[in-house]
N, C-alpha and C positions, 0 to 999 in steps of 0.2 A: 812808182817803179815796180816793176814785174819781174819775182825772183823766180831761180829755175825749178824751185818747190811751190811756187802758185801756177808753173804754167803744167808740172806735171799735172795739180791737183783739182786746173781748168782746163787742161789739152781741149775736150770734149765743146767747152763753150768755146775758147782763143781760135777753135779751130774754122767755125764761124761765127762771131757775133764776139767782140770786146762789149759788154756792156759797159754804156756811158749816162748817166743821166744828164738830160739839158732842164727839167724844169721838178720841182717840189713844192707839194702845197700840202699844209699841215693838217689833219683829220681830227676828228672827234676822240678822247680818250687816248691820245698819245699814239695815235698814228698819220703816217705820210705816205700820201700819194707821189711814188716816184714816177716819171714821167720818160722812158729810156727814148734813144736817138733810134730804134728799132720802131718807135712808133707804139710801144705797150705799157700800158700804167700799171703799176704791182702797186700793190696796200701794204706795208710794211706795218706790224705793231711795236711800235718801243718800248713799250711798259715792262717786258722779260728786261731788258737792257737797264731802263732806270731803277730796279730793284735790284741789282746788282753793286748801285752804288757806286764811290768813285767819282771818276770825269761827267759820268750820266747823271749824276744827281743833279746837275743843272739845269736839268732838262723836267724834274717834275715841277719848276716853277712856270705857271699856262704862257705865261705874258714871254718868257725864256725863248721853248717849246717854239713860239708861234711867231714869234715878232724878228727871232735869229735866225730860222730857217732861210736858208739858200744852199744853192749847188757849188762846185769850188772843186773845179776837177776834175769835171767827173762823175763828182758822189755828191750825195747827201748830206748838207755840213752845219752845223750851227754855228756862226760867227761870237766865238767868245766876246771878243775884246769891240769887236763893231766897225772896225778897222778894217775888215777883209784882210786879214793876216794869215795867209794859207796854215800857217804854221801855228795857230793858237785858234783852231775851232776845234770843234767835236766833230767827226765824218764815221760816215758807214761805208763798209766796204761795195760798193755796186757790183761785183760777182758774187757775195752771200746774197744782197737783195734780189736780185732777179733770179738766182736759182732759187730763193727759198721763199720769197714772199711771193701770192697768188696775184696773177694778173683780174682787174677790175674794169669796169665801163671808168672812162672817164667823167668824175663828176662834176666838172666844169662845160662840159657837150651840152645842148638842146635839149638830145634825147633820153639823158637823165635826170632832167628838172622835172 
């Protein structure tokens, strides 16, 4: 849900482009490839995120990290419990991600192998 303090402080994006992610694949060193419905991949790093400790410490175990990655809304989520339980993953917000992580070639294409 969309408060009226994320839409002042996204006016600029909601105004075109809701970022939505449809697909995440997990990177090297504790980053993901998010995959938005705009058709652009951003490289997100989580390692600032899992040093902070917390709900993210679940995330510096690789096998965690890699094997619970999925989307779930929208965003970027790790399914805690395995259960796809919207309510007990970990997610990123997909408007910090696409405004602050750099867009990359997709490295699942041809033309980056």
């Amino acid at each position: 849900m969309i408060t009226v303090s994320d839409r002042k402080r996204f006016s600029h994006v909601l105004s075109d482009y809701e970022p939505r992610i449809v697909q995440a694949v997990a990177g090297e060193n504790h980053t993901v490839y998010a995959y938005f419905s705009d058709g652009t991949v951003h490289l997100a790093d989580i390692e600032p995120l899992i040093q902070q400790e917390g709900v993210f410490s679940l995330l510096k175990e690789d096998d965690f990290f890699h094997n619970r990655l999925t989307v779930m809304n929208g965003a970027v989520a790790w399914d805690v419990t395995g259960t796809r339980d919207e309510t007990r993953c970990i997610d990123l917000d997909p408007y910090e991600m696409y405004e602050h992580s750099p867009v990359v070639s997709d490295p699942l294409s041809d033309e980056s192998a």
